[in-house]
ZADRENFI-426875 format. One line per 4 residues: their letters; for each residue x, y, z of C-alpha. Coordinates in pm, whole numbers, padded with zeros to 5 digits. Layout:
<recs>
A = X Y Z ~ ...;
</recs>
This chain:
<recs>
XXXX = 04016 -06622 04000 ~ 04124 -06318 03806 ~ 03907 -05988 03759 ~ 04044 -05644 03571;
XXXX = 04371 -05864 03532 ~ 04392 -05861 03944 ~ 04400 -06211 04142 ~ 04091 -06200 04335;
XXXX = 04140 -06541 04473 ~ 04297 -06840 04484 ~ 04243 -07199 04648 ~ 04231 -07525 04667;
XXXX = 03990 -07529 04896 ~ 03690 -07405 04737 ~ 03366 -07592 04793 ~ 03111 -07591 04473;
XXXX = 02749 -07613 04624 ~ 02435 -07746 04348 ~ 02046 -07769 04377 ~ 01782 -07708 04175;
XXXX = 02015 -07399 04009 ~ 02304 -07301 03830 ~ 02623 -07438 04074 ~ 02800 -07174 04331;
XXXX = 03160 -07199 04399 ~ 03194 -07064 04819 ~ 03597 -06983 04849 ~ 03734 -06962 05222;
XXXX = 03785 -06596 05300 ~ 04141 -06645 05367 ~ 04209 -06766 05028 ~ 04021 -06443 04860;
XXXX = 04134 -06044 04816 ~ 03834 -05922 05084 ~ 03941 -05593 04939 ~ 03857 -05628 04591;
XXXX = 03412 -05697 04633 ~ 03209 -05366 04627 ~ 02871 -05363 04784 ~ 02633 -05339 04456;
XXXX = 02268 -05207 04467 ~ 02054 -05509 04385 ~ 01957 -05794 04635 ~ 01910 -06156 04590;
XXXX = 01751 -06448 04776 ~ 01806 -06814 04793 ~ 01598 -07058 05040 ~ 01843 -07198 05194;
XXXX = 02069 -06923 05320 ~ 01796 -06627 05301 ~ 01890 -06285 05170 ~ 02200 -06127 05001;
X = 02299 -05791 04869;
</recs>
């Protein structure tokens, strides 16, 4: 996974997760840049793992 022409991550290991929405792709943190995400100002919620920002 590229982003600004930077590899964000890459695996093999990535586990792609489905229900009654659009599939999420959950990559191992030792596979990913944990440097590159930014903390952004909106907030999210899904029922099965509660709330995000």
């Amino acid at each position: 996974m590229k982003a600004g022409g930077r590899t964000i991550a890459d695996t093999a290991q990535a586990l792609k997760r489905e229900a009654d929405y659009p599939p999420v792709y959950h990559v191992p943190r030792e596979d990913a840049d944990m440097s590159a995400p930014t903390r952004v100002g909106h907030a999210t919620h899904c029922p099965h793992k509660g709330d995000a920002s």
